[in-house]
N, C-alpha and C positions, 0 to 999 in steps of 0.2 A: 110573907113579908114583901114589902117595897124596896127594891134594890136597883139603884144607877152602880153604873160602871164607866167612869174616866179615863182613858187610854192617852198617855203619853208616847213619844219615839218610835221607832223602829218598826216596821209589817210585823215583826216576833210577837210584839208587844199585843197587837190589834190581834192577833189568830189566836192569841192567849185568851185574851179579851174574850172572844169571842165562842173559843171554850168555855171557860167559864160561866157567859150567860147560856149556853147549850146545857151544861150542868143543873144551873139554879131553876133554868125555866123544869127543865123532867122533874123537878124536887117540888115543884107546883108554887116556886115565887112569883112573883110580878116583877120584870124588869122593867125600871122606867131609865126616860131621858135625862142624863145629867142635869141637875138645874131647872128643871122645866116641870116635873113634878112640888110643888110646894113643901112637902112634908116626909120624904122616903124615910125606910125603917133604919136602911144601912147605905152610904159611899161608900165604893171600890175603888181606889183611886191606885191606879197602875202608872207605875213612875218610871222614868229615866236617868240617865247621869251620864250620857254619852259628853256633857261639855255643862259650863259653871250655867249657862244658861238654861238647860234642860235640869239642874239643880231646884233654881230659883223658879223656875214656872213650876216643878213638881211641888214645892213648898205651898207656893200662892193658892193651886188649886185646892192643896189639903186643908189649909187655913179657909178656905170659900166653904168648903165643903162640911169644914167643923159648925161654922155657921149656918148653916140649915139645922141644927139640932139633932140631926143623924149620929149616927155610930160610925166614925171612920176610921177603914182599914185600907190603911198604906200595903204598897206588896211594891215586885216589879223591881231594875234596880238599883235603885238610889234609896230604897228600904235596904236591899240586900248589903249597900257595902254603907251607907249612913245611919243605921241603925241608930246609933248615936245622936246624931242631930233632930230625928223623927221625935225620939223618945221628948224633946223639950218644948212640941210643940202641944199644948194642952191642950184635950179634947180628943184623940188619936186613942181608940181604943184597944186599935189590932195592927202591929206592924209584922210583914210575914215576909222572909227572902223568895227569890225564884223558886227557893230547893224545895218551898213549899206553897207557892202558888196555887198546882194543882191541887193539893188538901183544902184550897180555900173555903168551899164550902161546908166542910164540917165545921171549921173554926166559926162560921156565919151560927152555926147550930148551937153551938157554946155561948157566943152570944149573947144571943135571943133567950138561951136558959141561965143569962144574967154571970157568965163566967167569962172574966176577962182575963186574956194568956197572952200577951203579949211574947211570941216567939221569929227567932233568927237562926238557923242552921248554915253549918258551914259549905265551903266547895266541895267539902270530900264525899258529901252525902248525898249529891243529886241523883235525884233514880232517871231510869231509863227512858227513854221517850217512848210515849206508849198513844194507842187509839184514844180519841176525846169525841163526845158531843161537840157541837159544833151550833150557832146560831147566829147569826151575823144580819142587819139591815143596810148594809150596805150589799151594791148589785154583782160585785166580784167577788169572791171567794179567797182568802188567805189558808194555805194549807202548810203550816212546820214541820218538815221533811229533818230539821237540824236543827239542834242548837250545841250549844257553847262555842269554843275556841280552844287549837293550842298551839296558836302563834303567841310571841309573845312583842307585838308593836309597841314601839317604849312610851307612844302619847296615850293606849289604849287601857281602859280600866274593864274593859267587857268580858275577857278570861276571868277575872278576879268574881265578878259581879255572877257570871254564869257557868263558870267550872269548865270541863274539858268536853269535849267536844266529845255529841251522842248523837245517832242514827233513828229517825221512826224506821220501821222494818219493812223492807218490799212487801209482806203482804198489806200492811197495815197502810200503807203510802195510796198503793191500789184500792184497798175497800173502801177509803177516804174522798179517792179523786169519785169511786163510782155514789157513794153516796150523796156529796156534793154536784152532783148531774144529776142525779134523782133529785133532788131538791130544787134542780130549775138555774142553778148557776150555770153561764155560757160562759164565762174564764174563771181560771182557780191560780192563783200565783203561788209559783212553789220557793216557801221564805225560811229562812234560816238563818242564824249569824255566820255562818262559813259557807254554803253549802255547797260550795266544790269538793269540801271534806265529805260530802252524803256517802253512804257507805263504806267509809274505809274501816268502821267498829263493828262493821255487823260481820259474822260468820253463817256461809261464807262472802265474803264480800262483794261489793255491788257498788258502781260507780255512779254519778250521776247523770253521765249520757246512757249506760241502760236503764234506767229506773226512768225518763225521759221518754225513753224508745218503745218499753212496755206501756207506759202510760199512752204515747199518743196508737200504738196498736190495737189497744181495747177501748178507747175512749175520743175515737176522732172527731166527735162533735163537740168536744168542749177546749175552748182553745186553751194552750198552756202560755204561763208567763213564767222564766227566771228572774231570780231577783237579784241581788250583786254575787258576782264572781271574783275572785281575786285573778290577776292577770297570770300569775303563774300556774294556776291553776285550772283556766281556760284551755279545755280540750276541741281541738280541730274538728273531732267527729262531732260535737254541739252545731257547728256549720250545716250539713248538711240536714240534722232535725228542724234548725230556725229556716231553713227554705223549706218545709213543708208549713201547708196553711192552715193546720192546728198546732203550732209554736209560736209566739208572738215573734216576729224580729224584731226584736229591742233585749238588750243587755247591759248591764252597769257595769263597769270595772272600776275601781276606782283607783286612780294613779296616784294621790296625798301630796307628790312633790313632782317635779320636771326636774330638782338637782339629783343629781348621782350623791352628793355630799350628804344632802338633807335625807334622802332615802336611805343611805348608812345609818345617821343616826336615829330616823324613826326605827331602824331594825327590821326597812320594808324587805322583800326577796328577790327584787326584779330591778332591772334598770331604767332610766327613761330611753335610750335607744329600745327595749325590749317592748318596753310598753308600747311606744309608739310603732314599729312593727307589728305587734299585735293585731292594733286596733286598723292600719291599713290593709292590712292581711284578709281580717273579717271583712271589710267595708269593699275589697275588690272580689269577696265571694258574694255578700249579702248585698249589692249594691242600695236595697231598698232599709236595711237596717238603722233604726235607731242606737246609736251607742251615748252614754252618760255613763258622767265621775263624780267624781267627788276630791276635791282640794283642799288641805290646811294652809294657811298660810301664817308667815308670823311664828313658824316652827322655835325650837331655842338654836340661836349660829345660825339661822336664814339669813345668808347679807343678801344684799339688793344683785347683785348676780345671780343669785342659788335662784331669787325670785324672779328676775330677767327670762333664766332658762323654763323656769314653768309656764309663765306668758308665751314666751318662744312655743312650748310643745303643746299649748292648746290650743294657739295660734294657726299652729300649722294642721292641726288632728282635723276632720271633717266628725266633730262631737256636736250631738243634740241639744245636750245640757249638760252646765254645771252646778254640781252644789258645792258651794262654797263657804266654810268655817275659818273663824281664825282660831291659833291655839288656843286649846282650854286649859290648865293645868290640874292634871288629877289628882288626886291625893295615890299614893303608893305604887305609882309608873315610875318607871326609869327616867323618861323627861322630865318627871320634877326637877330631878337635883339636877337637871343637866346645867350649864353655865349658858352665857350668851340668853336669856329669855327676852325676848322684842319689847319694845317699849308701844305700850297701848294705840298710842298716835300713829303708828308708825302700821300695827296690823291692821287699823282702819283702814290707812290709806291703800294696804297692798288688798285689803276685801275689796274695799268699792272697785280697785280697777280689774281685779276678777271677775266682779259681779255686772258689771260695766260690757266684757266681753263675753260673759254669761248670758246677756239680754240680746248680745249681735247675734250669737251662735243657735242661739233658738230661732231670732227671727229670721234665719237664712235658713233653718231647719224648713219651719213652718212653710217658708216662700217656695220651698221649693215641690209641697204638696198643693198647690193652688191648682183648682182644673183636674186633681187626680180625686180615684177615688178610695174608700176610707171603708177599711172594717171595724165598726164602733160598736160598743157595749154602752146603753143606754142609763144610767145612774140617776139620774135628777129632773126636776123640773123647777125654773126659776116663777116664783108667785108671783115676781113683778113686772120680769121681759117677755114671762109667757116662753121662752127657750127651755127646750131640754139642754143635756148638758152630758156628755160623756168623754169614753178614752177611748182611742182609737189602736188597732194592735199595734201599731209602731210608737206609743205611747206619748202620741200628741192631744193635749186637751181640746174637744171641740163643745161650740153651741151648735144646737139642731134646731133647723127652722122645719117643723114639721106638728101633726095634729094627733091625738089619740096613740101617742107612744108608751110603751110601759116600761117600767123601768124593768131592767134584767134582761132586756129585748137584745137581739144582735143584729143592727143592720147593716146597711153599705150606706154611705154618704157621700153627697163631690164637694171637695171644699172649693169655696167660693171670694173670700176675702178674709185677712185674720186680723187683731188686734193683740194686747197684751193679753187678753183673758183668754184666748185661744183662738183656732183656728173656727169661721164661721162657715155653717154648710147648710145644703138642705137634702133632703132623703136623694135616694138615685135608683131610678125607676129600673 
């Protein structure tokens, strides 16, 4: 059969993805490109529900989707905790939760033999995280070392949607990274929804700076990337691995608030003094380090103070990028029912001036690699500027002014001048 697969949200999301067509292709399907095929047997359409607007695009695309005439199977999770709302959109033949994601392709086999099962399993039944195929067209590599959660953040519906928090197994993490190098990938990013949590289920246990330390000791040609860290979670001995030049230096923490008040009630674990220590901490080892967050704004009880002091500590932080959300409101978080919820107008205005200082703190980022030179993983080529296009290990997007590159390539580049779309280079001899 003909099968696309549409990938919403989170790296999780995409290395799922990407399982999956590793699966369908051994099973001898045709994977085509979302939309760009005419006619496909089957949509996959892998959703989100991190915020109401990752809601509404998973919807749009599945209604797109129904309209090709295809067989569409919702999965991912805004099937796992919307069950309910999927079911009323007509034409949706297969809604499936996380818990059964990886079974996906049997249910493709049911099918195609004209049997429709539409199924939802709860939290309690997630299996273990285990070795996957693997196939991906994109030039970097996504490897899920972790999923679930068991914090309980009061704006956060991701525990709910993905259960408690499970380990791939040291050996299994390893045969991954070495198969993914035999296949030609030069970075593999290690993604998870915790994955500071890596190891603490496994017996016997194993942390994420050893599982890090083994990886770049058998594997030093292929550069490693983390992906978000929680700040409390952040181990010092990660320092020393990101100054070797098979760890990218770049790191996300994400801070959500700058109030001490607002962090009580998300039910964060850290302070804003703590965090910001932190990230100075790292920044006076790594001097060359990329660090990025991520901020809610518009919390429920954000007064324009609580918002003042986050301005304040991003202001002050030496951060690459922000990503910036205003509150979403989940269905069966604890911030639902909280009181004080912001009035729409008002988390407009506190996003744009985040987003505002989001654009200064990149461009100072950027300005301050001009003249230097650039370890880039090659991705793209644009059919109309003629530029390649990649990321650089300190996770600055660049254009490449160069000829006969191939994508998946690792070079060095000097940057040269940059704009909004990134930083512009040419090769560096």
């Amino acid at each position: 059969m003909k099968i696309s697969i549409s990938t919403l949200g989170c790296k999780v999301n995409q290395a799922e993805s990407a399982s999956i067509e590793g699966i369908l292709r051994g099973q001898g399907h045709e994977v085509v490109q979302p939309f760009q095929y005419l006619s496909p047997d089957v949509c996959i359409i892998n959703t989100c529900t991190v915020t109401a607007k990752s809601d509404y695009q998973s919807r749009q695309l599945i209604r797109r989707a129904v309209r090709t005439g295809a067989k569409v199977i919702a999965t991912g999770c805004y099937a796992q905790l919307r069950h309910d709302e999927l079911s009323g959109i007509a034409g949706v033949s297969l809604i499936l939760g996380n818990s059964l994601k990886e079974k996906l392709p049997e249910y493709i086999d049911k099918l195609s033999a004209g049997v429709n099962t539409p199924a939802l399993s709860d939290n309690s039944t997630y299996p273990p995280l285990t070795l996957q195929p693997y196939f991906s067209r994109r030039a970097r590599a996504f490897l899920k070392i972790q999923d679930g959660c068991n914090f309980s953040c009061s704006y956060c519906a991701v525990p709910m949607a993905r259960g408690k928090s499970r380990s791939l197994s040291h050996e299994d993490v390893l045969h991954s990274v070495k198969m993914r190098a035999a296949d030609g990938f030069k970075e593999i990013v290690l993604t998870g929804v915790h994955i500071g949590n890596y190891g603490l289920d496994l017996r016997p246990k194993i942390s994420l700076v050893e599982i890090v330390d083994n990886i770049v000791k058998k594997y030093s040609s292929v550069r490693i990337r983390l992906s978000s860290i929680e700040p409390q979670e952040f181990k010092k001995e990660l320092l020393s691995l990101i100054n070797l030049k098979s760890v990218c230096p770049h790191i996300h923490i994400p801070l959500q608030s700058g109030s001490d008040n607002v962090l009580e009630l998300m039910n964060r674990r850290y302070s804003a003094v703590f965090f910001k220590d932190l990230v100075n901490c790292i920044v006076a080892t790594c001097p060359q380090i990329s660090i990025g967050t991520d901020v809610i704004v518009g919390f429920p009880g954000e007064t324009e103070k609580n918002f003042k002091d986050t301005i304040k500590i991003l202001t002050e932080l030496p951060l690459s990028y922000i990503h910036v959300f205003p509150y979403s409101k989940r269905k069966g978080t604890a911030a639902e029912a909280m009181p004080g919820h912001i009035d729409s107008a008002v988390k407009r205005k506190r996003l744009a001036t985040v987003m505002e200082l989001a654009e200064i703190k990149k461009n100072i980022y950027k300005s301050k690699h001009l003249g230097g030179i650039l370890d880039v993983i090659v991705e793209n080529k644009s059919q109309t500027s003629g530029f390649y296009s990649g990321t650089s290990d300190n996770y600055l997007k660049v254009l490449i002014e160069g000829d006969n590159l191939t994508v998946g390539e690792r070079i060095q580049v000097k940057a040269v001048s940059f704009t909004k779309k990134g930083l512009h280079t040419v090769l560096f001899q």
